[in-house]
N, C-alpha and C positions, 0 to 999 in steps of 0.2 A: 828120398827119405820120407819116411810116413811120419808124417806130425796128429800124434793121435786126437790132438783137440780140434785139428779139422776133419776128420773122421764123418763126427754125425752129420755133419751141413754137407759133406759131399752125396752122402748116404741117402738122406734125405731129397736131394738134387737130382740123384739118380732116380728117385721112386717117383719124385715128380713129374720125370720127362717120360717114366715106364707109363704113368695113369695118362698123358697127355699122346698115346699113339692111340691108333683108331681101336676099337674093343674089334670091330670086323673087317679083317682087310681085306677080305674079296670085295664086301659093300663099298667099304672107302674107294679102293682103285677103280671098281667099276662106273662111280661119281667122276673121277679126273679121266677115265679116257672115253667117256660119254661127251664127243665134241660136236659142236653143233649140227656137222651134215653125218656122219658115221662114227662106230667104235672103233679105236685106235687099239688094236690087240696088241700090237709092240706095247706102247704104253703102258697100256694092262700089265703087261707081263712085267717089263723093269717097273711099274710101282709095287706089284706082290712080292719082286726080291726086293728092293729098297726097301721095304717096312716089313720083312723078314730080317734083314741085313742089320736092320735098328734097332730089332728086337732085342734078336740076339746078343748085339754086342750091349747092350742093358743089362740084358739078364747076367751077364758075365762080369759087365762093370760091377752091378751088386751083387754079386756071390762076392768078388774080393774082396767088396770094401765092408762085405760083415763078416769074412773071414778077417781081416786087419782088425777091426773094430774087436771080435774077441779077442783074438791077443795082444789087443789093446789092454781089454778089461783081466787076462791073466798076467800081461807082464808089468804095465808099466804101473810103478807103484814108488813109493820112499822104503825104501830096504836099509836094515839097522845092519852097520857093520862091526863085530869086532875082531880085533886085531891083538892078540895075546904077544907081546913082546917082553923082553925089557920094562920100556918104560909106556903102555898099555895104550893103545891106539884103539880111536873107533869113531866111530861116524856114520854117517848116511851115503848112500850112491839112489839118485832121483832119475828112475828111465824115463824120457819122457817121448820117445818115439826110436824106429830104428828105419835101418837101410835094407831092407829085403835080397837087394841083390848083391851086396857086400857084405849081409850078417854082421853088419855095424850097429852099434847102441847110442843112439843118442843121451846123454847123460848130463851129470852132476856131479862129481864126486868129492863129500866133504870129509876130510879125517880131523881130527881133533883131538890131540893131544890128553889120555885121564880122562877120556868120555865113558 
């Protein structure tokens, strides 16, 4: 379920730990397998994919969560209902996060009799 009010602190979270990987990663990895008697090329190599590997899955984690974030900001709102019957129904329905992979709506839904 996406609860859109933890949204931004995730968002944020994730830009955190993007600014917190090396700006250079040949320099970085080159620093960790510079061991005291010889260069460890293995090393070398699994640290360029592990801080590829970290990148990437960053850069993905925040595509989604400012993808979620805007339809955040297009869906989830207080929406006026009314309801023409008889005797005149209407009310509000309050989204306030949804299920992605159920296309479920987390919700509110108040009717009120003559609103």
């Amino acid at each position: 379920m996406a609860d859109c009010r933890q949204i931004p602190a995730q968002l944020a979270d994730a830009l955190r730990r993007q600014q917190e990987l090396p700006a250079n990663i040949a320099q970085y990895c080159e620093a960790v397998a510079a061991g005291p008697d010889d260069f460890d090329t293995g090393l070398y190599r699994a640290c360029v994919r592990s801080q590829n590997d970290m990148r990437l899955r960053l850069l993905v984690e925040i595509a989604d969560l400012k993808q979620k974030q805007n339809l955040c900001a297009a869906l989830v709102a207080t929406w006026t209902i009314d309801v023409p019957t008889a005797s005149e129904y209407g009310g509000e329905l309050e989204i306030e996060g949804w299920d992605a992979d159920g296309y479920s709506l987390q919700a509110r839904l108040t009717l009120v009799p003559g609103s």
